[in-house]
C-alpha positions, 0 to 999 in steps of 0.5 A, a space after each residue: 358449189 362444185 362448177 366440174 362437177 355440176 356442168 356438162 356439154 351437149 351438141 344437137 340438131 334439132 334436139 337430135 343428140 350429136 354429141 355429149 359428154 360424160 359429164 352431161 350424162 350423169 348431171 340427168 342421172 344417166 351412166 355415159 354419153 352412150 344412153 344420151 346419144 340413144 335417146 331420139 330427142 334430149 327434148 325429154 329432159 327438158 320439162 314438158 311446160 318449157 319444151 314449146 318455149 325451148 323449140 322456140 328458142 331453137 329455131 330462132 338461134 338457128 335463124 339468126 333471130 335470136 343470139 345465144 346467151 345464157 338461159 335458165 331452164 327447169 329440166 327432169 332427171 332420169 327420175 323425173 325429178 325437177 332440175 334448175 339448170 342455166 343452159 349457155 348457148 353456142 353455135 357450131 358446125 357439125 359436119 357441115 352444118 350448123 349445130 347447138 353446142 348447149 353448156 349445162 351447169 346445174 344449179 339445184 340446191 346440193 347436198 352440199 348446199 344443204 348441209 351447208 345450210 344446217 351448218 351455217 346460214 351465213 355460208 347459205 347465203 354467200 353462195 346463194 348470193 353468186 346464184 345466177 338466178 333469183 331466190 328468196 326465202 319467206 315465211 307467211 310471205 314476208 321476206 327474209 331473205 333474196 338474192 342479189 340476182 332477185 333483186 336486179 330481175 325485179 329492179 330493186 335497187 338493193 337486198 334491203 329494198 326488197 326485205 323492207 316489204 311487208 308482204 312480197 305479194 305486194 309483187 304479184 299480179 292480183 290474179 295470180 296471188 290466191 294460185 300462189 298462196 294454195 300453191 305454198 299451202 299445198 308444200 307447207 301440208 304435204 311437206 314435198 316440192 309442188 309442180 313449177 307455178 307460173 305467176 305475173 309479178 310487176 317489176 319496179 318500174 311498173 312492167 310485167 314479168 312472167 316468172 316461174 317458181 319453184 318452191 322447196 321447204 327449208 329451216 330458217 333460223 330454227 323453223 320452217 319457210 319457204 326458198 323459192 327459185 325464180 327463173 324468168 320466162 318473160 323473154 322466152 314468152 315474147 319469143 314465142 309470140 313473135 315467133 309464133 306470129 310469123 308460124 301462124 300468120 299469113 305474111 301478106 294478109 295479116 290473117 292466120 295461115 293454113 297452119 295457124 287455121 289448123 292449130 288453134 281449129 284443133 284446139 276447139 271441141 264441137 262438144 263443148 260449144 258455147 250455149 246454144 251455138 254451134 261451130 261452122 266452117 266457111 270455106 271462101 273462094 275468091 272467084 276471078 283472082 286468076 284474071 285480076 292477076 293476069 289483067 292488072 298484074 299481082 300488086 293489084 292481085 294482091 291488094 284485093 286479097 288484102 282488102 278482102 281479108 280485112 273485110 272477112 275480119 270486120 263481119 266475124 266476131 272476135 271469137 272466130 277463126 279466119 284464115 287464107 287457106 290457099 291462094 285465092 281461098 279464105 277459111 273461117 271457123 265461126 260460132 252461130 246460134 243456127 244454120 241461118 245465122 250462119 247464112 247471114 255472116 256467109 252472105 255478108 262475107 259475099 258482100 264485099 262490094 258493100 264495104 270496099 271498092 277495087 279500081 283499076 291503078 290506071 283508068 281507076 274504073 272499078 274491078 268488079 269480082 265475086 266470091 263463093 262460099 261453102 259451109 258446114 257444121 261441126 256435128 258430134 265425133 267428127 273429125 276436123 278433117 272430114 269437116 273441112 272436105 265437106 266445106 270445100 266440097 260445097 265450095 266446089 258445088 258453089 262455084 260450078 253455079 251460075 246464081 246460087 254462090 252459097 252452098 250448105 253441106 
């Protein structure tokens, strides 16, 4: 493979081009680094089910959480068609600022590659030996040939191990084999390259790897079979987890925050709700937290926030949202057959006392609070947003009320 002429080199700051070369420009099918310092983003060229995973990785080289390397991706051309590409990673400073400076080096199967291939097999596999990433080639999913690369991503100690299986599905997370067996049967039917499939595959010392594959019919010893590009995505997902922990977590209850509320919140439908239940917003107020604070001091504000998210947890189901909305503020999304069933979680809520007792570090008398609460159901067409000030508005009602804490909107 021709490295100069398969490698370009682009600088970015939050996927905003700084920087790039001509070279760059023309591996996405683009005539200078004009046309790529017009674009409002290079996220773009990067596969829309990789770009979550890709901002990811932003953020965590940015911070420090993460070290550059070299990454495999799949990116879009100027065309839209599939490009598999390592990205080599390097921070810079731009302007006095940090910045990416990304390598690319495409590593799609060339034209040259191909006529390489019909000439000669064995050429075929010397330069798919020195791939990066892992390929392997099947028929009815029995081996025939894998590249040493494949063999390190999956622990085997050697080409020959690998081949000797029978089936490579033997590899494939049991929940995963039928996607992968329509997948190869819709390319070996249509004869065209199929969308990325995403599968499990154990690797040798019995651990699961996320891998993505990207398939492509080829001739093999005069007849049709399958190469597979594998690009492995486990490190990318655990990044993301991670990451989306810290996004979406409140740091010191260990409950989503308000961001994470609003994600997963938005994900829901009202129309399409379980069975016979229906979605409602619980919007709590932990009342006199103003005061612990000023007469106990924060710590001890801060263990009864604490106590009471654990609390809020133990009476919802696993199913439901809870969130810390604000300072003294929980938010709960909830599942419930009727408002009255709704009512009865929202009171066990109130009943914080029942379940956990905060005293006072010095005296260790008890501090005795209350908490008010606000709810409503998510009708038809309505916006999350409008759901969520009817709520607080009945949070509102709650607490301006001397005996009645539990309000319905």
């Amino acid at each position: 493979m021709d490295f100069d002429a398969n490698y370009g080199v682009v600088i970015h700051q939050d996927f905003i081009p700084l920087y790039a070369d001509d070279k760059y420009a023309k591996i996405f099918g683009y005539h200078n680094a004009k046309e790529i310092l017009a674009l409002d983003s290079i996220l773009q060229l990067i596969d829309p089910e990789q770009q979550d995973v890709a901002a990811h990785t932003y953020y965590a080289l940015m911070s420090g959480m993460e070290k550059p390397q070299v990454r495999n991706y799949v990116n879009r051309n100027r065309s839209g068609i599939l490009m598999n590409v390592l990205a080599i990673e390097h921070i810079v400073e731009w302007q006095g600022r940090p910045a990416l400076q990304i390598t690319i080096v495409d590593v799609t199967e060339s034209h040259e590659l191909k006529c390489s291939l019909q000439q000669s097999e064995q050429r075929y596999q010397q330069l798919i030996n020195n791939v990066f990433e892992g390929v392997f080639i099947h028929r009815d999913f029995t081996p025939l040939f894998c590249n040493k690369a494949l063999c390190e991503l999956l622990g085997f100690p050697n080409q020959n191990a690998f081949l000797s299986q029978q089936s490579m599905l033997q590899i494939v997370a049991t929940e995963d084999q039928q996607r992968l067996i329509e997948a190869t049967t819709r390319l070996l039917q249509s004869k065209n390259t199929p969308e990325p499939i995403e599968i499990h595959c154990l690797h040798q010392n019995g651990t699961s790897l996320r891998l993505k594959l990207v398939e492509s019919l080829i001739s093999w010893q005069g007849e049709d079979a399958v190469q597979v590009s594998v690009l492995d995505m486990t490190e990318s997902y655990r990044l993301k987890e991670k990451l989306d922990q810290l996004i979406y977590q409140d740091f010191l209850t260990n409950v989503l925050n308000r961001r994470g509320f609003m994600h997963f919140a938005r994900q829901l439908d009202p129309q399409e709700q379980p069975k016979n239940k229906c979605f409602y917003c619980l919007i709590i107020g932990m009342d006199d937290l103003k005061q612990i604070n000023h007469l106990y001091g924060y710590s001890v504000g801060d263990i009864a926030l604490v106590q009471f998210a654990k609390h809020c947890k133990k009476k919802l189901a696993e199913t439901d949202l809870i969130s810390r909305w604000s300072g003294d503020e929980f938010i709960a999304m909830i599942q419930a057959t009727n408002h009255k069933a709704a009512r009865q979680v929202a009171e066990h809520i109130r009943h914080f006392f029942n379940d956990t007792e905060l005293v006072d570090p010095e005296t260790k008398k008890p501090i005795n609070f209350s908490t008010s609460i606000g709810y409503a159901q998510w009708q038809e067409d309505e916006e999350l947003d409008t759901l969520i000030l009817r709520a607080d508005s009945a949070l509102e009602l709650a607490r301006s009320q001397i005996t009645e804490q539990l309000v319905f909107a």
